[in-house]
Every structure is written in C-alpha cells, then in structure tokens.
C-alpha positions as CSV (number, residue, x, y, z in Angstrom):
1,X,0.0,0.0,0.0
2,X,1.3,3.4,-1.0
3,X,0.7,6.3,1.3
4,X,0.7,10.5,1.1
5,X,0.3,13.6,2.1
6,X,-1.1,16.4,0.1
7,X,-2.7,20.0,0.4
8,X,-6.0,20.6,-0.2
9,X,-5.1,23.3,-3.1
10,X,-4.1,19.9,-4.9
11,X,-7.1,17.9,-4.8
12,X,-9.0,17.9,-7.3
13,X,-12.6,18.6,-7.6
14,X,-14.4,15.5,-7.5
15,X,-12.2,15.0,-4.1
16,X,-10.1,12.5,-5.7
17,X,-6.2,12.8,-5.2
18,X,-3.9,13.7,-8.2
19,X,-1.7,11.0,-9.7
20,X,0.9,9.9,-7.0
21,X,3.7,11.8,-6.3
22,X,5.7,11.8,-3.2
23,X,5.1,14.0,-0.3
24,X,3.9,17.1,-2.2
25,X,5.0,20.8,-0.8
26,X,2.3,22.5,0.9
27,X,1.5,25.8,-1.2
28,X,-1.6,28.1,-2.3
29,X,-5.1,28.2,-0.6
30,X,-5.3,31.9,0.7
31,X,-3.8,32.7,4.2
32,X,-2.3,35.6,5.7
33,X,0.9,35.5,5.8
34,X,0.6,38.4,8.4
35,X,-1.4,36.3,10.3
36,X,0.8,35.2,13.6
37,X,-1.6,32.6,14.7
38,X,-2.2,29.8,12.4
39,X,-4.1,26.5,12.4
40,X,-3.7,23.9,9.9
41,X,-6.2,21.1,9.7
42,X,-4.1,17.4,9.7
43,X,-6.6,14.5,8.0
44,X,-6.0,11.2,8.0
45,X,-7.6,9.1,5.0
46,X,-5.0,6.5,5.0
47,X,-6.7,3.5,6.4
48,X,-4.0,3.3,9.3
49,X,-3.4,4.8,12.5
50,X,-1.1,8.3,12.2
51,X,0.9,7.5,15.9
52,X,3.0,10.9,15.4
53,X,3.5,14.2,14.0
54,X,6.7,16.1,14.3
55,X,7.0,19.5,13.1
56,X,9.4,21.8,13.8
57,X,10.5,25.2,12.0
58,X,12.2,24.5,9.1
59,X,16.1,23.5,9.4
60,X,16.2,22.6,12.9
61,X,19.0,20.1,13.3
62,X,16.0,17.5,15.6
63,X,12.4,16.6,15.4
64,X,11.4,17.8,18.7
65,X,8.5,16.8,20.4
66,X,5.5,14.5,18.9
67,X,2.7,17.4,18.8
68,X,0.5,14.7,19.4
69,X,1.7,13.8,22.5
70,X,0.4,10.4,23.4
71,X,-2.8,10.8,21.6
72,X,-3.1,8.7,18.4
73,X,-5.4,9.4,15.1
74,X,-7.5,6.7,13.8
75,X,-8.0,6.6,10.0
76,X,-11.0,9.1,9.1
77,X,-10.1,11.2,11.7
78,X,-8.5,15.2,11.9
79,X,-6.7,16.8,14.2
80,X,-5.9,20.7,14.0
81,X,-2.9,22.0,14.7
82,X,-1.7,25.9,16.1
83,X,1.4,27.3,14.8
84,X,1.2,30.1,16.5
85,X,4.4,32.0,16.6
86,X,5.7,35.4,17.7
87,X,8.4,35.5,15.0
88,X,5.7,35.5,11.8
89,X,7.6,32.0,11.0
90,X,5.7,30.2,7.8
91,X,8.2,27.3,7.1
92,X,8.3,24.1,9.0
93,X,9.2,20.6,8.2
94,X,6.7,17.5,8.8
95,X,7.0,14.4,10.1
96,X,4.4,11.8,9.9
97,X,5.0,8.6,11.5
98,X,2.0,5.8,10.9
99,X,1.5,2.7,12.8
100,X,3.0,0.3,10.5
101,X,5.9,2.6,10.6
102,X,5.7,4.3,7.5
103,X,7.0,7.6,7.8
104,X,6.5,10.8,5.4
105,X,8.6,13.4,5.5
106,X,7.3,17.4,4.0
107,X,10.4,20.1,4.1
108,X,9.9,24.0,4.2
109,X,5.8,23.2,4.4
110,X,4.4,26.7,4.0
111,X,1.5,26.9,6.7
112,X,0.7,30.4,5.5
113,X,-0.8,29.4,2.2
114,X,-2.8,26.5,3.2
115,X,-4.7,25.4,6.2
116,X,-5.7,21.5,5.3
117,X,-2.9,18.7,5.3
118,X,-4.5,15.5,3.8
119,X,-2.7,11.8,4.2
120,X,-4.9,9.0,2.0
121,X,-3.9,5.8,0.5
C-alpha cells in the first residue's frame, strides 16, 4: 500500500487525489501571511493509525516533540494544529509517522498558504 500527504489546493474537484507523487509541498489556498496565529487542519484518510507528528521550523538540526503527545489518530479522523508564533515564521518541516511505521517526510511546508494537510492511500 502506497501512502501521502497532500494539500488541499491539490485535490481535485471530485475530491479524488492527483496522480501519486511523493510528499507534495504545501503551497496556495489563501492565508495571511501576516497572520501570527495559524491552524492547519491534519486528516487522516490512510486507512492506518497516524501515531506521530513532528514539526518543527524549518532546518532545525531534531524533530522535537511529537505534537501529538500520546494521543493517536485513527483513520478518518482530523486533528488541527496551532502554529502560533511570535516570530511570523511560515516554514516548518513535517513528520508523519503511521502505525506500521511508514513515515512521510514534507520540508519547508508553508503553513501560511494552506490550512488543510490531507494523508490517504
């Protein structure tokens, strides 16, 4: 089974994912880029359990802390995340990690121009 991540500005209209590519950059729905507090909307449509999400500004030499903490995210399920930050920071690099260990990886994501993260099969 073949996993990603996507956002939303990339789905197309019928809902249906684009043809596979790997873990796509985030770019492109409007979002203020003034904005310092910003939620992005993490679903899960891959049929497994997401067990953690790391996501730390962009370049950091470590993953930091599982935002998550111990929760866990069925399949089906969202979870919405606050980067808030003082600093007007955009770029961060994800981390998903599944339950059968697959893990995705998404440099320089831009939360700024999108506020959906989708993960499907």
């Amino acid at each position: 089974m073949s996993i990603r991540c996507v956002a939303a500005y990339l789905l197309q209209h019928d809902g249906a994912f684009p043809a596979p590519k790997p873990l796509l950059a985030l770019a492109a729905l409007p979002f203020s880029a003034q904005a310092h507090d910003r939620h992005v909307c993490i679903q899960n449509d891959t049929g497994m359990t997401l067990s953690e999400f790391d996501s730390p500004n962009a370049g950091a030499s470590r993953w930091g802390s599982d935002v998550m903490a111990a929760s866990r995210m069925a399949s089906a399920l969202s979870m919405r995340l606050n980067f808030d930050n003082v600093d007007g920071c955009c770029a961060f690099d994800f981390r998903a990690v599944f339950g059968d260990g697959t893990v995705l990886h998404e440099a320089n994501a831009n939360i700024c121009k999108t506020d959906d993260y989708y993960c499907a099969e």
